[in-house]
C-alpha positions in Angstrom: 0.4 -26.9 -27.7 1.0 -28.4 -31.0 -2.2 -27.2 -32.5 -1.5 -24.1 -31.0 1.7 -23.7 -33.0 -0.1 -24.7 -35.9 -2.4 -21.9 -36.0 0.4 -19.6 -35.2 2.6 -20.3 -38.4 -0.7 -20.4 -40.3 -1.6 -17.0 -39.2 1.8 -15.9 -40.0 1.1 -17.6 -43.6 -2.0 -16.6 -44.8 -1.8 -13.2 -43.0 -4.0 -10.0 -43.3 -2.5 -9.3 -46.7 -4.1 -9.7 -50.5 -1.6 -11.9 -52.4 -0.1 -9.4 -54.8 3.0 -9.2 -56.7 6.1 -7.8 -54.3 8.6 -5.7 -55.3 11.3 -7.1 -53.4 14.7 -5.2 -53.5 11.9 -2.5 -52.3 11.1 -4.2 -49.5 14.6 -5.8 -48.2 16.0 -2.2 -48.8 13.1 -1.0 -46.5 13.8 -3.5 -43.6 17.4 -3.0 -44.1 16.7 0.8 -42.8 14.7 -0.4 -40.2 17.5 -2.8 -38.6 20.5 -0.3 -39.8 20.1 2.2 -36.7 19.6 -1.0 -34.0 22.5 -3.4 -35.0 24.4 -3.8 -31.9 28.0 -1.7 -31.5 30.5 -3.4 -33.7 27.9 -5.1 -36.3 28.9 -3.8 -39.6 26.4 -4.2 -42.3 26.8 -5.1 -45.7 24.4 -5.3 -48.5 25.0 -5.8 -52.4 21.1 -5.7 -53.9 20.6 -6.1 -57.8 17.2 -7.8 -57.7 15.8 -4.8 -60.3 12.0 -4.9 -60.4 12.5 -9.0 -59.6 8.7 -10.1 -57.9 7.3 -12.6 -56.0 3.7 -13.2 -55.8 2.9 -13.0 -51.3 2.3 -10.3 -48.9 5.1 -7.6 -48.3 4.7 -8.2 -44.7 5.7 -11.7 -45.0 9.0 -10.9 -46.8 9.9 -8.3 -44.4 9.6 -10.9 -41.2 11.9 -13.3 -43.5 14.8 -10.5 -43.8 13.9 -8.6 -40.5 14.1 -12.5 -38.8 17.0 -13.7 -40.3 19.1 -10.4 -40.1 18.2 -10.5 -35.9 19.6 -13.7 -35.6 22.7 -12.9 -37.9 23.2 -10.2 -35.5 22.7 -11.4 -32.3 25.4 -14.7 -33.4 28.1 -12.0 -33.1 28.2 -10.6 -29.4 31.8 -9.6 -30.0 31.2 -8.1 -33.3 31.7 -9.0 -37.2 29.5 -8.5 -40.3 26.4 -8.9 -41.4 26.1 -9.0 -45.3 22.7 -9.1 -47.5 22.7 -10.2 -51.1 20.0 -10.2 -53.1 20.4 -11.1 -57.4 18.6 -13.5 -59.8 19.4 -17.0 -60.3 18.2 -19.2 -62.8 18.0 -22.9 -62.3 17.9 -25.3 -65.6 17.5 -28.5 -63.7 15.9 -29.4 -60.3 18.1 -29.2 -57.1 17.9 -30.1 -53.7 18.6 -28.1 -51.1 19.5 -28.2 -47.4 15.8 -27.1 -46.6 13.5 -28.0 -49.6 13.8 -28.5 -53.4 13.9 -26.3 -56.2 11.9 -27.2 -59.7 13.4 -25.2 -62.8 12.9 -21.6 -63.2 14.4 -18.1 -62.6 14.4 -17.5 -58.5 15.4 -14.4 -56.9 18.3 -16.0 -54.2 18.1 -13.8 -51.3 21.5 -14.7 -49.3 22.1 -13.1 -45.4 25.4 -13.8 -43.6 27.2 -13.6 -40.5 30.7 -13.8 -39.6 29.5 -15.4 -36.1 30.4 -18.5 -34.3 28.6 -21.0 -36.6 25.6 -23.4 -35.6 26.6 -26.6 -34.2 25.1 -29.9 -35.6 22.7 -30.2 -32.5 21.3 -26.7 -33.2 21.5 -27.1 -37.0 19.4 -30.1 -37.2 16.1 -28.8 -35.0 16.6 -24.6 -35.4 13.3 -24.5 -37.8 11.4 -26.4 -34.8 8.5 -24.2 -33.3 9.5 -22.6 -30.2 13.0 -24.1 -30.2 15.6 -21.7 -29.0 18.9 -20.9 -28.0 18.4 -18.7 -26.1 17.9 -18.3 -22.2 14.8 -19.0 -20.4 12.5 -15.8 -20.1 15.3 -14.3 -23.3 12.7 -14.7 -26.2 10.2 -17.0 -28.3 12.0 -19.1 -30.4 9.4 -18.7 -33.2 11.8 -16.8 -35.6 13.4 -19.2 -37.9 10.5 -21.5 -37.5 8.0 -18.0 -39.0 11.0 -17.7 -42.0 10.6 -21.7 -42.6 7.0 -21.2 -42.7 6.5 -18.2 -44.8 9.2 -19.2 -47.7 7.1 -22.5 -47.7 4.3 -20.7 -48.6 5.9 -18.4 -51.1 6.6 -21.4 -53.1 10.3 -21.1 -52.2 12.7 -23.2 -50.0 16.0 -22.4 -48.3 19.2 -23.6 -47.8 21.4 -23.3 -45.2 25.6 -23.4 -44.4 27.4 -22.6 -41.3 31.1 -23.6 -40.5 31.6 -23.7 -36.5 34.4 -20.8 -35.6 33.4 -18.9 -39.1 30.2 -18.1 -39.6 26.4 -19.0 -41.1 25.0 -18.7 -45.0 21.0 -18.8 -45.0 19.7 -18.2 -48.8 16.4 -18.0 -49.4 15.0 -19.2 -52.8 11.7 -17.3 -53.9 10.1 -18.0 -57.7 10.4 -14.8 -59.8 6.9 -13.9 -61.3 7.8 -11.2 -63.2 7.9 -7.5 -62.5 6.5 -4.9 -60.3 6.4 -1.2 -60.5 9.0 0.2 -57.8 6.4 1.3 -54.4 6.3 5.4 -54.4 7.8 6.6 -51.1 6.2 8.7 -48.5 7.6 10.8 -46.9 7.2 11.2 -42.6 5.9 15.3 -43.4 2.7 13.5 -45.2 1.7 10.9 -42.6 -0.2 11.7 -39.3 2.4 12.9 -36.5 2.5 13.2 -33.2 3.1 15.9 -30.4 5.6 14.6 -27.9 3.4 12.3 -27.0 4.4 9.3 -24.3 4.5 6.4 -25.7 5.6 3.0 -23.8 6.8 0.2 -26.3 7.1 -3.0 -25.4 8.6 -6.1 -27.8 11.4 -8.7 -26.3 13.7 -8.3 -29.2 15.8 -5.5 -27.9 16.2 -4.5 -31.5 13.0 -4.2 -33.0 12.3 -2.3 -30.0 15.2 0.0 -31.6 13.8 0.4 -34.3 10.1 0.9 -32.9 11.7 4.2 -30.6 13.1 5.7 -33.6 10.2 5.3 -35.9 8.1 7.2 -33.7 10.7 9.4 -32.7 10.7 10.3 -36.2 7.0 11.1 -36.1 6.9 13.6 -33.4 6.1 11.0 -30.3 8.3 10.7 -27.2 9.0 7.1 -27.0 10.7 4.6 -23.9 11.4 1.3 -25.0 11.0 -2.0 -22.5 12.4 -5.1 -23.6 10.7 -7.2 -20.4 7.1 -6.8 -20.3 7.2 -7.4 -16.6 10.1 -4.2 -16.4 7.3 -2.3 -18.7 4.6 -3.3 -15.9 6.7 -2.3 -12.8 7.8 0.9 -14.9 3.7 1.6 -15.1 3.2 0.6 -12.0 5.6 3.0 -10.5 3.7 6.1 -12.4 0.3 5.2 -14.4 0.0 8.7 -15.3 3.6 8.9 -17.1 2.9 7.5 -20.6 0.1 8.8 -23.3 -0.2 5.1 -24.9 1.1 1.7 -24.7 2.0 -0.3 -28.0 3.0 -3.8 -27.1 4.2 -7.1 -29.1 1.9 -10.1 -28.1 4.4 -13.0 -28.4 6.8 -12.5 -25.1 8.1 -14.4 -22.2 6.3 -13.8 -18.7 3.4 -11.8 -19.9 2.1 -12.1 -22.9 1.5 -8.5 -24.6 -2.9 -8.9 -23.9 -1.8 -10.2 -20.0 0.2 -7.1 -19.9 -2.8 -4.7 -21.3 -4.9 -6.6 -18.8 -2.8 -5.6 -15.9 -2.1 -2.1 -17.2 -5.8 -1.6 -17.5 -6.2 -2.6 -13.9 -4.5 0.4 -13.2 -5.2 2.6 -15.7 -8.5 2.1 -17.4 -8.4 5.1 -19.6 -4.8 4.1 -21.3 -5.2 3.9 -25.0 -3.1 0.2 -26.0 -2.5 -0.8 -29.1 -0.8 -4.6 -29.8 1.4 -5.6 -32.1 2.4 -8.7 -33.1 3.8 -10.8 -36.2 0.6 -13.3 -36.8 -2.5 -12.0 -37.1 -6.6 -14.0 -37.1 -9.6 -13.3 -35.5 -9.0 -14.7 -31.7 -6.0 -12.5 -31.5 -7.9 -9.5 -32.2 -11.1 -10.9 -29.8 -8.6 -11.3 -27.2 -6.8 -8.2 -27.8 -10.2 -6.5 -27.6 -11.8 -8.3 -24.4 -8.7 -6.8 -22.5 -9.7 -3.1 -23.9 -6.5 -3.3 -26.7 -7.6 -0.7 -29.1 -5.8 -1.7 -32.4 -3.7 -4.7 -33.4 -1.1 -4.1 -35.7 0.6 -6.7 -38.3 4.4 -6.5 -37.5 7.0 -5.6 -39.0 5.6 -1.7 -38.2 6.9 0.8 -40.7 6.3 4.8 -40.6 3.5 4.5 -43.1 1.5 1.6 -41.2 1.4 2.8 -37.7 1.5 6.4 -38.3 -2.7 6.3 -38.6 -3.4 3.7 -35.9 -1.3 5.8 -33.5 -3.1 8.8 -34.2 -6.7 7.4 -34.1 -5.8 5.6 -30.8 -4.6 9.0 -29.1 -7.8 10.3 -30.3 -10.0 7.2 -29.1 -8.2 7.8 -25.7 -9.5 11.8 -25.1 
């Protein structure tokens, strides 16, 4: 199991990617808009950005799972409510410091800062939270692979984190990433120039109830007719009940009871000529053999945005005639 894990945060690491310079106010404004329409009721987001054309040398991808991970748990912290409030500005730092979570060597960081007005983490949870598959959650309620991913990827960024939570007030996570230099702002697309679809069914399966959210109203907004599971064994029963109801299946990998290939296998069994496609945070070649061997069409680096699923969508419909 260990090893396992090992070539799980790895994969999340070195992704599918090409190291680049990232803009990153781009990119945290992006994910922002993702997670903005599928914060729970009473979860008021904040943000103050003034990172400029600040970049960090990585994989966009990668910083979206840091802001897109931490901002999830932020939210689900406060059940009753409060706010969620994302910073992002330069820093410079003459002399080295130590943080909660890693040291900083002298230079100009970009200090990415996302808080919650939650309950706080106890000392127990505090001390093992970046632990692969460690959780608070209920059994069968998600992965506990989140904050271990974020740990992970800022390692590899060059970048460290540091954390403060007061029990009964709320949690502080800054991230640290070395500025190297500047990059041109991304240009936009817009939905109208990306391939849509044409009320399509689409099942979507993911156990985070809000990237499942996000996922019906991205392809909402390109012309499909979405229905979003956040059990893959209530997607299976929900197939099970009518094969013939859904167009395509697009399913996370990482879950709780079936694992998103276990659930094409068994979808398959039923319906051999269902176009899947899997999505899922970590990426290597025995995911996508796997993925394949159980008749998965695509595989898909999460987080999905309009631009990166619009294509693979389309092509898998067509595969599927």
């Amino acid at each position: 199991a260990k090893a396992l894990v090992e070539r799980i945060l790895a994969f999340s690491r070195s992704g599918l990617g090409e190291r680049a310079p990232v803009h990153v106010q781009s990119v945290v404004e992006e994910t922002l808009d993702m997670l903005a329409a599928a914060l729970p009721a009473g979860v008021r987001l904040e943000k103050a950005l003034d990172a400029g054309d600040a970049a960090v040398v990585g994989d966009a991808t990668q910083l979206h799972q840091v802001v897109m991970n931490l901002c999830t748990n932020a939210a689900h912290a406060m059940e009753h409510g409060g706010v969620l409030t994302v910073a992002i500005h330069h820093v410079e730092i003459p002399e080295r410091r130590l943080l909660s979570h890693g040291t900083l060597s002298p230079c100009l960081y970009i200090r990415l800062v996302v808080s919650d007005t939650g309950p706080g983490i106890p000392p127990t949870v505090l001390e093992r939270m970046f632990d692969p598959f460690f959780t608070t959650k209920g059994a069968g309620e998600g992965t506990g692979l989140g904050l271990s991913l974020v740990h992970s990827i800022v390692a590899d960024l060059g970048g460290a984190i540091d954390v403060a939570t007061k029990v009964g007030e709320g949690t502080i996570f800054a991230i640290w990433l070395p500025v190297a230099g500047q990059a041109a702002r991304p240009v936009a697309e817009t939905v109208r120039d990306l391939p849509r679809g044409n009320g399509e069914a689409v099942m979507i399966v993911d156990d985070e109830r809000s990237l499942v959210m996000f996922a019906e109203e991205t392809l909402a907004e390109l012309g499909y007719e979405p229905t979003g599971f956040d059990s893959s064994v209530d997607a299976l029963q929900a197939f099970s009940a009518d094969p013939r109801r859904f167009d395509l299946v697009l399913t996370d990998e990482t879950m709780p009871d079936l694992s998103g290939t276990e659930l094409a296998r068994e979808i398959r069994r039923l319906r051999p000529d269902i176009p899947i496609v899997l999505m899922s945070g970590y990426s290597g070649a025995q995911l996508t053999e796997r993925a394949h061997a159980v008749g998965v069409i695509d595989v898909l680096r999460k987080p999905l945005v309009s631009r990166n699923i619009a294509e693979p969508l389309a092509r898998a419909l067509t595969a599927g005639r």
